[in-house]
C-alpha positions as CSV (number, residue, x, y, z in Angstrom):
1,X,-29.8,-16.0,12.5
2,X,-29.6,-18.9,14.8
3,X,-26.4,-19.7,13.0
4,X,-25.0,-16.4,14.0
5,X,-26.3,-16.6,17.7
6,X,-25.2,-19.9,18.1
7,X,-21.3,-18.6,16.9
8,X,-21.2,-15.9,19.2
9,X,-21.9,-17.8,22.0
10,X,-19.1,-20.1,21.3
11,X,-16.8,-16.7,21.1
12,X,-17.5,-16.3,24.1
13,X,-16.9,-19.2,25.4
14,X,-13.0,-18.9,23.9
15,X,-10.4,-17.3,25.7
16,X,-8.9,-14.0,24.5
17,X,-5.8,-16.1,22.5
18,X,-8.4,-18.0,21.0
19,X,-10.5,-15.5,19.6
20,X,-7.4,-13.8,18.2
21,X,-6.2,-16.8,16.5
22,X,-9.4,-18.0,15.0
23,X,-10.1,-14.1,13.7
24,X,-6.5,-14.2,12.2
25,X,-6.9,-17.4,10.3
26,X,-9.9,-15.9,8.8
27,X,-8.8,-13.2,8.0
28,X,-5.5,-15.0,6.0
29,X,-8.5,-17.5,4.7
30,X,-10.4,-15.0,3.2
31,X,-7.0,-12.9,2.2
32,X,-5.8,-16.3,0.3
33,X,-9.2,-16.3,-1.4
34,X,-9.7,-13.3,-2.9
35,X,-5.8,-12.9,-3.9
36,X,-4.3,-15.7,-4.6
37,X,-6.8,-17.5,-7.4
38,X,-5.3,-17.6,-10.7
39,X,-3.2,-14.3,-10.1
40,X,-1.4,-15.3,-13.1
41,X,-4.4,-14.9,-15.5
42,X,-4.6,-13.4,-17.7
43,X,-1.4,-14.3,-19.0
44,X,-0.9,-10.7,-20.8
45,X,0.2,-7.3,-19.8
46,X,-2.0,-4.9,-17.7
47,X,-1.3,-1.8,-16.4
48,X,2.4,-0.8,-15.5
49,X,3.5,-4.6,-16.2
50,X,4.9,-3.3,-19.1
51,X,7.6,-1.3,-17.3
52,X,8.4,-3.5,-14.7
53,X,8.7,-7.0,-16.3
54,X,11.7,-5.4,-18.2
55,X,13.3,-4.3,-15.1
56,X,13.0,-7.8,-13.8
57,X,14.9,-9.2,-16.8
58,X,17.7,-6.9,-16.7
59,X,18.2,-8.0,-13.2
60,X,17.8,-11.5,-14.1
61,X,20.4,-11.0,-17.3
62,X,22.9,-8.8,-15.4
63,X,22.1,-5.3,-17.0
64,X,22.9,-2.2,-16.0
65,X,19.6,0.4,-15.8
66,X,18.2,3.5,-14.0
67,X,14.7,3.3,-12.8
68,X,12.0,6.3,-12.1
69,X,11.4,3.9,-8.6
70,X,13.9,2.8,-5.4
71,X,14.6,-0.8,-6.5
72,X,13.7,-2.7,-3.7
73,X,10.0,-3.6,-5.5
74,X,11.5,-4.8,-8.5
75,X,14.4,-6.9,-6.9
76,X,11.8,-8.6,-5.4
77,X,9.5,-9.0,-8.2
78,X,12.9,-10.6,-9.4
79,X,13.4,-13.2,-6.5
80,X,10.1,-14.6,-7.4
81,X,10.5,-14.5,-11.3
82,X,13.5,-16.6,-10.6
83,X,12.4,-18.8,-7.8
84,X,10.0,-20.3,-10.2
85,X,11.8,-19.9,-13.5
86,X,9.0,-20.2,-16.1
87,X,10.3,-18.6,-18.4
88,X,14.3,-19.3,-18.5
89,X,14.5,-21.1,-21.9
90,X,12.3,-17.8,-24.4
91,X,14.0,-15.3,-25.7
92,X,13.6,-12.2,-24.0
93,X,16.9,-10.0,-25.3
94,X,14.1,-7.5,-26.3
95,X,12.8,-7.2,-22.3
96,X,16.9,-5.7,-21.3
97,X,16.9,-3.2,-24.4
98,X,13.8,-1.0,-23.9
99,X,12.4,1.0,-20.6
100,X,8.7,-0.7,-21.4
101,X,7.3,-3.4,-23.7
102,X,4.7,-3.9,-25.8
103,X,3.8,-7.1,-26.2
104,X,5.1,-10.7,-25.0
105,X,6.7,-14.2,-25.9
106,X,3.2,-16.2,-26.7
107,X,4.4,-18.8,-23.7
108,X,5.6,-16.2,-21.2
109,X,4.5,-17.1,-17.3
110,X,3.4,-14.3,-15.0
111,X,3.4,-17.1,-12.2
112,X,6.9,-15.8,-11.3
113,X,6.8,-11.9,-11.5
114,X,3.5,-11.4,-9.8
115,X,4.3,-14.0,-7.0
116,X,5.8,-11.6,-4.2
117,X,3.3,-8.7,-4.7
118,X,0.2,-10.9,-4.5
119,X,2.1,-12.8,-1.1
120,X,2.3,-9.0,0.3
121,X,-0.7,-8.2,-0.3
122,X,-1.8,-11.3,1.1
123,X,0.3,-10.7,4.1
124,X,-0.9,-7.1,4.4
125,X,-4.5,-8.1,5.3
126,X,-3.0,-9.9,8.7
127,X,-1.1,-6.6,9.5
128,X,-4.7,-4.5,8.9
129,X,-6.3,-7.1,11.3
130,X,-3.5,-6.3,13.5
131,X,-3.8,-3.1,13.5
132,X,-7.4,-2.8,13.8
133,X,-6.6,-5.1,17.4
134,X,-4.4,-3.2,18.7
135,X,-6.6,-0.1,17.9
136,X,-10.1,-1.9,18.9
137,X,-9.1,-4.2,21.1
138,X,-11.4,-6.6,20.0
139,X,-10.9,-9.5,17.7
140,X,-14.4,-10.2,16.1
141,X,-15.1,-6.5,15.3
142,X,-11.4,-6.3,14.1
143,X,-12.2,-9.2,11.8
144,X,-15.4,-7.6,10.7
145,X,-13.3,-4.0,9.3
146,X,-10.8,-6.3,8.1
147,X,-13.2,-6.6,5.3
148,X,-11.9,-3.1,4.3
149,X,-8.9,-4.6,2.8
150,X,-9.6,-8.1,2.0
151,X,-12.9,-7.0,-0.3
152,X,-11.7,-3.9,-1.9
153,X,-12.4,-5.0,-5.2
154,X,-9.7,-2.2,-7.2
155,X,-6.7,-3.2,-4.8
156,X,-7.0,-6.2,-5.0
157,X,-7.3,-5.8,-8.8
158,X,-4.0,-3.8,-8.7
159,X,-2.3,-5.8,-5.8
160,X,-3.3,-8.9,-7.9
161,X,-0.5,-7.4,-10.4
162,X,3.0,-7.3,-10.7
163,X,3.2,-3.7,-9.2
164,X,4.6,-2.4,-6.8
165,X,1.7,-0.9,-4.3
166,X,1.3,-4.3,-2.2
167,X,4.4,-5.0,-1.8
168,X,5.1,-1.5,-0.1
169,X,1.8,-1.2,1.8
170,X,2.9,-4.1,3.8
171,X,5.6,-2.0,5.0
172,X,4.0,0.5,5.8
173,X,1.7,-1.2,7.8
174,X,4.6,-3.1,9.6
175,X,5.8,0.4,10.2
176,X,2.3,1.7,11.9
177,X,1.5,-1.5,13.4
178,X,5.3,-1.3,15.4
179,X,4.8,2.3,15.5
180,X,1.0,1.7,17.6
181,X,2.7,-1.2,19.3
182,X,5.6,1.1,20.8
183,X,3.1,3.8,21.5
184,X,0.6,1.3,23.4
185,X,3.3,-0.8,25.2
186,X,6.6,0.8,26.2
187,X,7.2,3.0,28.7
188,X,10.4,3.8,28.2
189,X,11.0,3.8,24.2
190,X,14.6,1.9,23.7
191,X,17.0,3.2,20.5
192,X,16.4,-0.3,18.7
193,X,13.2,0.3,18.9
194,X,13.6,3.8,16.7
195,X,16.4,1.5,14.5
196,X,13.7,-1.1,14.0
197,X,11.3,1.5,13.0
198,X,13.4,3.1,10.5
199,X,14.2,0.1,9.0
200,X,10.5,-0.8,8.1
201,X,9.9,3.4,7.1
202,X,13.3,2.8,5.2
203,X,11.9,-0.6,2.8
204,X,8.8,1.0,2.4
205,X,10.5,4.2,0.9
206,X,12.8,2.2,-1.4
207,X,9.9,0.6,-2.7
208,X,8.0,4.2,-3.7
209,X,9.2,7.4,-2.5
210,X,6.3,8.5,-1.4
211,X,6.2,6.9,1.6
212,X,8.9,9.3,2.7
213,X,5.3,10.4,4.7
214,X,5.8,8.1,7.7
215,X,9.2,10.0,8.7
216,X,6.8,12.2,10.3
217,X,6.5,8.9,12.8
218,X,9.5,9.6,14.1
219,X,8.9,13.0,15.5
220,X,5.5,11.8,17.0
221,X,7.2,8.9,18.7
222,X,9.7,10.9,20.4
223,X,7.3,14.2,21.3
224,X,4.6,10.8,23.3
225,X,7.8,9.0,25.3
226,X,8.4,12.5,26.4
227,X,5.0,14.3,26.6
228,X,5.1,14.5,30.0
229,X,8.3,16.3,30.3
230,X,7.7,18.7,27.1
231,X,4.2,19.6,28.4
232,X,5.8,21.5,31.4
233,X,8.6,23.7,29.3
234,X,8.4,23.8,25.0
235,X,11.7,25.3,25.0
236,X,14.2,25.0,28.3
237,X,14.8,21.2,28.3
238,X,18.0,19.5,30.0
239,X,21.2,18.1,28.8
240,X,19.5,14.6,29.3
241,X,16.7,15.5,27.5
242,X,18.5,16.9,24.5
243,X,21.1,14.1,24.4
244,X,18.1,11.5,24.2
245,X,16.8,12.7,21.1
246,X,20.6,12.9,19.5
247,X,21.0,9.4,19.9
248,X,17.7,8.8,19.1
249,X,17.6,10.8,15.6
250,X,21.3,9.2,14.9
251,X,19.9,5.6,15.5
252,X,16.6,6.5,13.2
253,X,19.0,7.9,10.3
254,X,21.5,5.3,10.5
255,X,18.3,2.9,10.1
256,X,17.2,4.2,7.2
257,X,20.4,4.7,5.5
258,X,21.4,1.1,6.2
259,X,18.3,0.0,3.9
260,X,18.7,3.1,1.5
261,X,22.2,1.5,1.2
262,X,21.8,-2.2,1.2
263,X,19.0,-1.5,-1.4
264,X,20.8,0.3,-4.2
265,X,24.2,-1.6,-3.6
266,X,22.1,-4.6,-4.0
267,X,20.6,-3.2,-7.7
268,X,24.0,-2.1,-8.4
269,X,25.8,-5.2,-7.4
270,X,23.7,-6.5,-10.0
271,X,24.4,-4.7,-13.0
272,X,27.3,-6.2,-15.1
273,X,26.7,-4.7,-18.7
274,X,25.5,-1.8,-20.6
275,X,22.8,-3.4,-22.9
276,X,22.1,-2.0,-26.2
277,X,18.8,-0.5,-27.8
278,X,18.1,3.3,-26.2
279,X,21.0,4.9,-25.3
280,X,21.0,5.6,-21.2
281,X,22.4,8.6,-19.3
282,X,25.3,6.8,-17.8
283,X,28.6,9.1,-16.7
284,X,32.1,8.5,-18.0
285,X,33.2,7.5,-14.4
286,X,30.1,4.8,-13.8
287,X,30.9,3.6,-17.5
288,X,34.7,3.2,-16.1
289,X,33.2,1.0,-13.4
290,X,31.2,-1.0,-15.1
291,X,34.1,-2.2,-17.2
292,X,36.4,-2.6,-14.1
293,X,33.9,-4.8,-13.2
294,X,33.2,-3.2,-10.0
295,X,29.5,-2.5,-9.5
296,X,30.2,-4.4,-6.3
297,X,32.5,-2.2,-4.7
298,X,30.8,0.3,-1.6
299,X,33.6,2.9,-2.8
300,X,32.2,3.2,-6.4
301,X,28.7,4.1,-4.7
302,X,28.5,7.8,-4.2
303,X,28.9,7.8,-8.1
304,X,26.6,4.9,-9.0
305,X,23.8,6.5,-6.7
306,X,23.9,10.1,-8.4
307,X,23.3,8.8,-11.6
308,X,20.8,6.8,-10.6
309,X,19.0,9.8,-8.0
310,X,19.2,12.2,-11.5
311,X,17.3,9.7,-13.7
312,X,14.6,9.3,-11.1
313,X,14.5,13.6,-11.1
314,X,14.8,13.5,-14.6
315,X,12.0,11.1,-15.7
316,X,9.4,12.5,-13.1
317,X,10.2,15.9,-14.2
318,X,9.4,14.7,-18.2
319,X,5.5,12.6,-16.9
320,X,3.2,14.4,-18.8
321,X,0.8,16.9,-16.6
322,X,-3.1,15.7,-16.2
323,X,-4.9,16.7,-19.2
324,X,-9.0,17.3,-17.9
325,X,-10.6,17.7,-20.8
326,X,-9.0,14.7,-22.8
327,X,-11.3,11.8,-23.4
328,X,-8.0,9.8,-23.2
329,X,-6.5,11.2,-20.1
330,X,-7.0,8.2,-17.9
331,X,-5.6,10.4,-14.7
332,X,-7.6,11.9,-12.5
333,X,-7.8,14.9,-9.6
334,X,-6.5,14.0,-5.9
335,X,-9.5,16.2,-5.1
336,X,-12.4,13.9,-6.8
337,X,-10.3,11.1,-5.5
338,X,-12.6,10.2,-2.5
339,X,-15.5,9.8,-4.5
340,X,-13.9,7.1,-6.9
341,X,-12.7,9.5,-9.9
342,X,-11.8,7.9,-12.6
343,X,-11.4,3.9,-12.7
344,X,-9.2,2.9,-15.2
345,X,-9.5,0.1,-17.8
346,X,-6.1,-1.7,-17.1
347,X,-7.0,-4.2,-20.4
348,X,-10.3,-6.3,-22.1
349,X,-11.0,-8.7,-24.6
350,X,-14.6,-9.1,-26.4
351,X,-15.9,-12.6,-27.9
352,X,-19.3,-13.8,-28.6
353,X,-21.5,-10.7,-27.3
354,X,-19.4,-10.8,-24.1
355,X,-16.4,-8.8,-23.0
356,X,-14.1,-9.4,-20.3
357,X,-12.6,-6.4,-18.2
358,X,-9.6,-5.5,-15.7
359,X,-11.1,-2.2,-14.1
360,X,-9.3,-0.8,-11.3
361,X,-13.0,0.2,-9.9
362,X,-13.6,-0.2,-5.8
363,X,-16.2,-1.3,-3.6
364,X,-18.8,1.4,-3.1
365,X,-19.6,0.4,0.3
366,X,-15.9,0.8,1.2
367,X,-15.1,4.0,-0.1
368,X,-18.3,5.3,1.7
369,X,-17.4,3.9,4.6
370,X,-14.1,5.7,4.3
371,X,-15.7,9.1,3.3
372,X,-17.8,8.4,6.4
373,X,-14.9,7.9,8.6
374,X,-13.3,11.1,7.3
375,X,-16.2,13.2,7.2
376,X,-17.1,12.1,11.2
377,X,-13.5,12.3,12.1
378,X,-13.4,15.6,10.8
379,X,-16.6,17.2,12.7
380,X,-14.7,15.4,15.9
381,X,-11.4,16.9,15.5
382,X,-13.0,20.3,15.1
383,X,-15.8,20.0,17.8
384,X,-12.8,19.5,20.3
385,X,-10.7,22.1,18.6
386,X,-13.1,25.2,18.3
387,X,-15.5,24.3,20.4
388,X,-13.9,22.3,23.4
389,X,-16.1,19.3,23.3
390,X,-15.7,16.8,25.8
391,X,-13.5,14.1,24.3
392,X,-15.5,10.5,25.6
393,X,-12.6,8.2,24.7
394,X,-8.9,10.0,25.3
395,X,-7.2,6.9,23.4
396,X,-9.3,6.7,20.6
397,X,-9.6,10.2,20.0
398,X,-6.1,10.2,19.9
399,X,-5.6,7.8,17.3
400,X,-8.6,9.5,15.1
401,X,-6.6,12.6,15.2
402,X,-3.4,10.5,14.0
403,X,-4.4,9.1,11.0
404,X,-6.9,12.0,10.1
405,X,-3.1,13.8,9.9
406,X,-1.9,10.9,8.1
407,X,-4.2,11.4,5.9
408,X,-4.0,15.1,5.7
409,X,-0.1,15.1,4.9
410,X,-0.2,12.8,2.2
411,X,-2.7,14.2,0.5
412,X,-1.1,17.4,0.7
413,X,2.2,16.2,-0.7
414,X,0.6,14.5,-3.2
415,X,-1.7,17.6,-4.1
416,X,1.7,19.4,-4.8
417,X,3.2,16.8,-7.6
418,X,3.1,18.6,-10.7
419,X,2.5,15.7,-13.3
420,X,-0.7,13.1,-13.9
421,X,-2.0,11.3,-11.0
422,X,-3.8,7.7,-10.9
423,X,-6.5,7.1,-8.6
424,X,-4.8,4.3,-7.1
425,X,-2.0,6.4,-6.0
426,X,-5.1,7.0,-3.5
427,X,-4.4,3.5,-1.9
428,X,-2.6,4.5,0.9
429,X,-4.9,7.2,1.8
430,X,-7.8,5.7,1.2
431,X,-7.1,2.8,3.7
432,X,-6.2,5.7,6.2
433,X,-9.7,6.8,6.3
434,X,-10.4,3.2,6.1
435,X,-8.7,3.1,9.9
436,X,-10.7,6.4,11.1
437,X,-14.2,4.3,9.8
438,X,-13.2,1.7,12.6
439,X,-11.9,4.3,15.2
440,X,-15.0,6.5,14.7
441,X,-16.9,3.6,15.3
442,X,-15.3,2.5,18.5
443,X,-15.5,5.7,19.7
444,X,-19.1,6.0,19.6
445,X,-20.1,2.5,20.4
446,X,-17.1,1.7,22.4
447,X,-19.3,0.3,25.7
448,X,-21.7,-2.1,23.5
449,X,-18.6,-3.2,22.1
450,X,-17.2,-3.9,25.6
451,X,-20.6,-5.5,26.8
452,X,-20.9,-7.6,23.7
453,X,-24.0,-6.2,22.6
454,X,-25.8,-8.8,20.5
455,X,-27.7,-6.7,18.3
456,X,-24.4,-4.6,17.6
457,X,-22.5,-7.4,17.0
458,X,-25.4,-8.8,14.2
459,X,-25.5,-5.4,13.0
460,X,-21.7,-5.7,12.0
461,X,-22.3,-9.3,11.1
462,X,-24.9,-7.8,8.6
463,X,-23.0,-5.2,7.4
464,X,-19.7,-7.4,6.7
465,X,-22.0,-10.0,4.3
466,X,-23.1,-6.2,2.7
467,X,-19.4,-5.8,1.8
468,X,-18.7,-9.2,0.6
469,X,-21.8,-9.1,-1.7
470,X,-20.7,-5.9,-3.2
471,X,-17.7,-7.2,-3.6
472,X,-18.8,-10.4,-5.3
473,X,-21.2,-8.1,-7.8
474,X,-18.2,-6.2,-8.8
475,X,-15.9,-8.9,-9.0
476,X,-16.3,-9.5,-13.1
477,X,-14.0,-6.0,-13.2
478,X,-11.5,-7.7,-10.8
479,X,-10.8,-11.2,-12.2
480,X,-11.7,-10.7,-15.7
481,X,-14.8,-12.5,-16.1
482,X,-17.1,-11.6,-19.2
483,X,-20.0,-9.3,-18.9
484,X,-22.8,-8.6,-21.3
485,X,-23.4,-4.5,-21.9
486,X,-27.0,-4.7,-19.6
487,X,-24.5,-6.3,-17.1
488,X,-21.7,-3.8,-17.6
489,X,-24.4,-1.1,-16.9
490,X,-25.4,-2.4,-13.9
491,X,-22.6,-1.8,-12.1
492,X,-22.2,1.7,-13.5
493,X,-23.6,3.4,-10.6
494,X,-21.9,6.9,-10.4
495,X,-21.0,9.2,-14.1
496,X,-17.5,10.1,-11.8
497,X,-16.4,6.5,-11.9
498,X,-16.5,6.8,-15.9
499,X,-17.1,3.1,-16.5
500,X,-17.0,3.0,-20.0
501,X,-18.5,-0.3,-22.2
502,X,-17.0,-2.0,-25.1
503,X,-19.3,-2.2,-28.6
């Protein structure tokens, strides 16, 4: 405790830069820490690897493919495979001639492949911070729900793979972060700023398409630059007015076509040969391109993209529906999905009594905290709705109303996908009511937290070394360290989470 005392008076004495820059570093020291170790081990396949380490061999051999994803996350799962070239000289002819593998070469690196989505993820955690400052205002207490994303013990599981989810939920917190940043700081919202905003909501989109969610950004941008002048007539608005948000809904399109564009050109460009093995559903005129030699060539991309847009709509409309009362099914409900329904066994290995597991299972504290968040946010957003309560912090409240509909919208889309769902498609929503936690928080204790209140700031103190403990007692499931069955069952603490043992 006098250790603790002793720091915060030194905060104190910093200046406001200071205290920024030393909560950043932490935050990328504890980031580095908990990602970074050993993300190539183990040095097999878990999860979706199996899919997406073939895709990064056809790029690297040339091949011509179709993928159920926007390329961009596999391009650069390829830029790091061949940055560090581990596995140049082993035959992988088998990777290019399947849509998933089953096993690999016995000396085949993941160094390479799983590079760029651990350095996201990595990254990712100094966005959050930056987030959480812009929305707190505070450094230390942004540090302290930081802890949200650096100990989440099943992302950092799944962003520790080569996958796809970190490398997009960097972008779209780059996209929020300049989206907060534009609403906090501009008064008068410039068209490079909507083009800069695109682009971000455009990479994060060609990574997974269902980010397509933060287009909705767009419309709340323009309706806050011109609240004022909307809030006195919905529907007779001037020529100026109406010519703004022309230019301004040209500029955001032309954004994200230019990635949407440069992307698939880019995987395209790429593609040189039809490989052999299963037979692909490639038309007569892209066939006639491929052997021109023109995959290169902007004219030929109308064609190249509509083969490539119907494979997507083809494969999604083949994933098999969720299954509920199959001891296999390892899907789960979006429903249950806020209460940790169902971790999945990604791989494990027994020897000598012990058995090492990869289990995509979170830290309890943080998904409570999370259900928290949602559960208060929701009793403020309807307080002020039905029963006009007086709203103590405009600004916050604001914000707790944005990502509550964040959250709302993506669930809702997601809710309406007709095929098996994985509970860490829940990522993204998960770390939304992550963000409401912090804001419901601020909102309540918003003058301590201005005063410096010592025994609010211990408190968080306190509750940040809770998170990191739980995080620690759970992290056998995350880096695959062996666990006796008493220990297994230890951390089986809810039947929804459906740990199951190995015998």
């Amino acid at each position: 405790m006098p250790f603790v005392l002793s720091f915060i008076t030194r905060m104190k004495a910093m200046n406001a830069k200071q205290r920024y820059s030393l909560a950043l570093f932490f935050v990328l020291f504890f980031a580095i820490a908990t990602f970074m170790p050993y993300y190539h081990m183990p040095a097999n396949l878990t999860w979706d690897e199996n899919y997406y380490l073939t895709a990064v061999q056809k790029y690297t051999d040339g091949a011509v493919f179709f993928e159920s994803h926007p390329p961009l996350g596999k391009l650069i799962m390829a830029l790091g495979e061949n940055i560090f070239a581990r596995n140049k000289g082993l035959d992988l002819k088998a990777f290019t001639e399947t849509e998933k593998i089953d096993s690999i070469p016995k000396d085949y690196s993941f160094l390479g492949v799983r590079f760029f989505p651990v350095l996201f993820a990595v990254f990712g955690a100094m966005l959050f911070f930056m987030i959480l400052h812009k929305l707190l205002g505070k450094p230390f207490f942004a540090f302290i729900f930081s802890s949200f994303y650096i100990f989440e013990n099943a992302w950092v599981l799944h962003a520790r793979g080569a996958m796809l989810d970190g490398i997009q939920f960097f972008f779209i917190l780059a996209a929020i972060l300049l989206f907060i940043h534009l609403v906090e700081k501009k008064p008068s919202i410039r068209l490079r700023d909507y083009f800069a905003l695109a682009c971000l909501c455009g990479l994060a989109i060609m990574v997974k398409v269902n980010a397509t969610f933060l287009l909705i950004l767009f419309p709340i941008l323009f309706i806050f630059e011109y609240r004022k002048q909307i809030r006195k007539s919905w529907l007779r608005q001037d020529k100026k007015f109406w010519w703004a948000f022309g230019k301004k809904t040209i500029v955001s399109v032309l954004g994200l076509s230019l990635i949407g564009f440069t992307v698939f050109m880019t995987h395209f460009s790429l593609g040189k040969y039809i490989p052999g093995g299963k037979k692909q559903a490639i038309s007569s005129e892209y066939r006639a391109i491929i052997s021109k030699g023109a995959t290169s060539s902007p004219f030929n991309f109308p064609v190249m993209l509509r083969d490539h847009l119907a494979y997507m709509s083809k494969y999604h409309s083949t994933v098999p529906k969720f299954r509920r009362y199959d001891e296999k099914e390892l899907g789960s409900r979006p429903i249950t999905w806020v209460f940790g329904e169902k971790s999945i066994r990604y791989r494990w290995a027994k020897k000598d009594g012990q058995v090492r597991y990869l289990y995509l299972q979170g830290n309890p504290v943080i998904w409570i905290s999370g259900l928290v968040g949602l559960a208060l946010a929701f009793v403020l957003l309807a307080g002020r709705a039905f029963f006009k309560v007086t709203i103590a912090n405009p600004r916050i409240f604001w914000y707790i109303a944005f990502f509550f509909g964040l959250y709302v919208l993506y669930m809702a889309g997601i809710m309406r996908i007709d095929r098996v769902m994985y509970l860490y498609h829940y990522f993204i929503p998960l770390f939304f009511s992550l963000f409401l936690a912090a804001l419901v928080f601020a909102y309540f204790f918003q003058k301590k937290m201005e005063e410096g209140d010592r025994v609010l700031i211990t408190a968080c103190g306190i509750y940040f070394a809770e998170i990191a403990a739980t995080f620690v007692f759970f992290m056998p499931f995350t880096y695959y360290l062996p666990l006796t069955t008493k220990e297994f069952l230890q951390r089986v603490w809810l039947d929804i989470w459906e740990l199951k043992y190995v015998q």
